[in-house]
Each structure stands twice: as structure tokens, then as C-alpha cells.
C-alpha positions in Angstrom: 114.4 87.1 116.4 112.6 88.4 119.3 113.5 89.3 122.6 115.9 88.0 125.1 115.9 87.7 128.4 119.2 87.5 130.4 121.1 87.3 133.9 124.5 88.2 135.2 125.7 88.5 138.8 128.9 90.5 140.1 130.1 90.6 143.6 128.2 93.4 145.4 128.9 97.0 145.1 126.8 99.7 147.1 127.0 101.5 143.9 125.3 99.8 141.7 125.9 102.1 138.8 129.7 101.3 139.2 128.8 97.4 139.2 126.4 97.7 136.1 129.7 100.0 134.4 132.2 96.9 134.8 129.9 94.4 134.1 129.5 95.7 130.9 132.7 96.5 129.9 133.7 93.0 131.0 130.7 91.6 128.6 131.4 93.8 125.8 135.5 93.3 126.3 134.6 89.6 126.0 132.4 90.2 122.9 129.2 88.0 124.9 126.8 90.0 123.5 124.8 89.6 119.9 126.3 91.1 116.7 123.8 90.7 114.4 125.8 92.6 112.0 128.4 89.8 111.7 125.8 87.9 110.6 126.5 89.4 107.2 129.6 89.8 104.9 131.4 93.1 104.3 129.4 94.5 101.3 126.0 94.1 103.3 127.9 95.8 106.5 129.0 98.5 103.7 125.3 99.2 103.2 124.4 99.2 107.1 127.4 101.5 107.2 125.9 104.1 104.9 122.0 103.2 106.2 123.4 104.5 109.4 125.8 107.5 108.0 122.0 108.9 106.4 120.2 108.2 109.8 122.6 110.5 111.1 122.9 112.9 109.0 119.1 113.2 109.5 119.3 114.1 112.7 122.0 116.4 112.0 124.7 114.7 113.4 128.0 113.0 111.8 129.0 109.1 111.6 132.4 109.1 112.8 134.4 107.6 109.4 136.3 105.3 111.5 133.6 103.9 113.2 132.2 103.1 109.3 135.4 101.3 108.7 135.4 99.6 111.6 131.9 98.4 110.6 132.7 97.4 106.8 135.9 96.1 107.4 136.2 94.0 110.8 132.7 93.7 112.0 134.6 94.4 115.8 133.1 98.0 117.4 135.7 99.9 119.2 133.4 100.5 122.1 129.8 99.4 123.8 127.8 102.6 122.3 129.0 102.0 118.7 128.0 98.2 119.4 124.5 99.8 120.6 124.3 102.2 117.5 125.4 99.4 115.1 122.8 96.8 116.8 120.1 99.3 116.4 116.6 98.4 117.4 117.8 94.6 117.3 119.5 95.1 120.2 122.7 93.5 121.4 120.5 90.8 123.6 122.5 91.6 126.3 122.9 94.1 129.5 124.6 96.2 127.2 121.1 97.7 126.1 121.2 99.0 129.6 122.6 102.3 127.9 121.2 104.6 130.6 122.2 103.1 133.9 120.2 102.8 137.3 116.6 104.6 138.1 114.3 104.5 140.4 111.8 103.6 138.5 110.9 100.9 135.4 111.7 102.4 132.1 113.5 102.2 128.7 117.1 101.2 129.1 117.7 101.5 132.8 117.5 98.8 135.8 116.0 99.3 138.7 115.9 97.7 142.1 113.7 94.7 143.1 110.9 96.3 145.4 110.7 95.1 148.9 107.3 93.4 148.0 108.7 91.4 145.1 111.6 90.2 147.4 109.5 88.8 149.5 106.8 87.6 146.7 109.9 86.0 145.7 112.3 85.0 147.7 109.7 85.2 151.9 112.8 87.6 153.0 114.0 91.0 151.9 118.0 89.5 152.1 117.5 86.4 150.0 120.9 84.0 149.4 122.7 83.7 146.7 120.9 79.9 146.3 117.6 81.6 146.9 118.0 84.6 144.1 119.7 81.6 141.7 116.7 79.4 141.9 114.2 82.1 141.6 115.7 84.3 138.3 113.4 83.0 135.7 110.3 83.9 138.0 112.1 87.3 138.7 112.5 87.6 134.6 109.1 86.9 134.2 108.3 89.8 136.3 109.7 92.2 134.1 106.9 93.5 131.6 108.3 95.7 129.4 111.8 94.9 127.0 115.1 96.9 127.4 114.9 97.0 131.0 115.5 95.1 134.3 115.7 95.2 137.5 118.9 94.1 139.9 118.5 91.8 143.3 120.9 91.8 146.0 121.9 88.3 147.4 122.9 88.4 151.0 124.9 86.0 153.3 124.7 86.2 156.8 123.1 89.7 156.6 125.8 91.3 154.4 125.2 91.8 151.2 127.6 89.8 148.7 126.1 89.9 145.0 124.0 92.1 142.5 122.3 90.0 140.0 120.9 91.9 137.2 118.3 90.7 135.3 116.5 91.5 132.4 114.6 91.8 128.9 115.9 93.2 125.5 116.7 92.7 121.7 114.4 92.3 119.3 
């Protein structure tokens, strides 16, 4: 399938790890997010069930039998990290693969903040509008290198901040 690249905004919070929290729980509450494993009928999401059961088991940990249901029966996961663990390395395409939270720097499964040079690569200002961050997200997207991560841009209006757009890479 390959990877995705996606944006979302949410009215700004000076914790950004809060905003990222909601935000996902609203995505994942409104299911926008790629289930790959509904793709497939419930004897092929039996198989994934077990597939998964043995990875665990591997690594010396247990499946949780409801979660397997859950999986077989109704394709519909009960929270965002089953949805991770039943995506896998596909990914769910979405911010959801954001399963660490904020960092300060670029790496796998966290967002981080647009530098102070990119802003104004981007955007000639360090407190963009919310027009200026809108017309400029593909260019921002682009600027992410590596999948299953992003970064997050805050949109200003008359000097106050107003928005958090997050922005990112991920799936596969």
C-alpha cells in the first residue's frame, strides 16, 4: 500500500501532548483511521488472531482473549493500542501511529515541533496564520524524511496562538 501522509489541526493547547491525546481519541472514536484488517472476513481475522497470540507469546507476553474475539468476531478494537497492535507494521495511516507522543527531536512514532528555521523557510514568519500553515502543509509534509513521524505547526492570529496542525508520514 505504501505510506501515507496526513494532516489534522485542533484549536491550540500549550500542551501539545494533551492536544495530540484528544485528537486521537476523537480519530480513533470516529473510526478515521485504516483497518486493514477489515479488509478480510472472519476466518482470515481468526488467523491474524492466532499470528498475533504466537508473536506474543514469543516475546513472553499474553494476547488478552478478548481482544482475540474482538478481532475474529467484529473487526471493531476496543481501544487505539489494540488498533496499533492489530494494524501492525501496516500501520493505521493515521496520527494514531503517533504511539509515543511529543519529543524534541525527529524519531519513530513521536512529533515534534516545526524548527524556527523551517517556519520561516516556510511560512517568512515564526507565527504563521492559519491561511499561511493551510496553504503550505504539503510542502511541510514533504519535509518530513522519515515514516511514522511528524512534526506539529502552531498557527497564530494576531500574535496568539490559535491552532496546532500536526502533520505527518506513516503506514505502510
Amino acid at each position: 500500500m505504501g505510506a501515507s501522509g496526513w494532516s489534522y489541526r485542533v484549536d491550540y493547547d500549550s500542551d501539545v501532548g494533551a492536544a495530540l491525546g484528544r485528537l486521537q481519541r476523537q480519530v480513533f472514536t470516529a473510526g478515521q483511521y485504516e483497518q486493514a484488517w477489515n479488509q478480510f472476513g472472519p476466518e482470515m481475522r481468526a488467523d491474524m488472531a492466532r499470528d498475533l497470540a504466537e508473536m506474543a507469546e514469543m516475546m513472553g507476553e499474553e494476547l488478552d482473549p478478548e481482544s482475540v474475539v474482538r478481532l475474529t468476531e467484529t473487526g471493531e478494537p476496543a481501544t487505539i493500542d489494540e488498533a496499533l497492535m492489530w494494524a501492525a507494521d501496516s500501520g493505521t495511516h493515521s496520527i494514531l501511529d503517533i504511539a509515543y507522543g511529543v519529543a524534541d527531536r525527529p524519531d519513530f512514532g513521536y512529533v515534534t515541533a516545526l524548527d524556527a528555521a523551517s517556519y520561516q523557510r516556510f511560512f517568512g514568519t515564526t507565527q504563521p496564520t492559519v491561511e499561511e500553515v493551510e496553504a503550505k502543509l504539503l510542502e511541510v509534509d514533504s519535509f518530513i524524511e522519515e515514516r511514522w513521524q511528524g512534526v506539529y505547526v502552531v498557527a497564530y492570529l494576531d500574535r496568539e496562538p490559535v491552532q496546532l496542525f500536526f502533520v505527518g508520514v506513516s503506514g505502510d
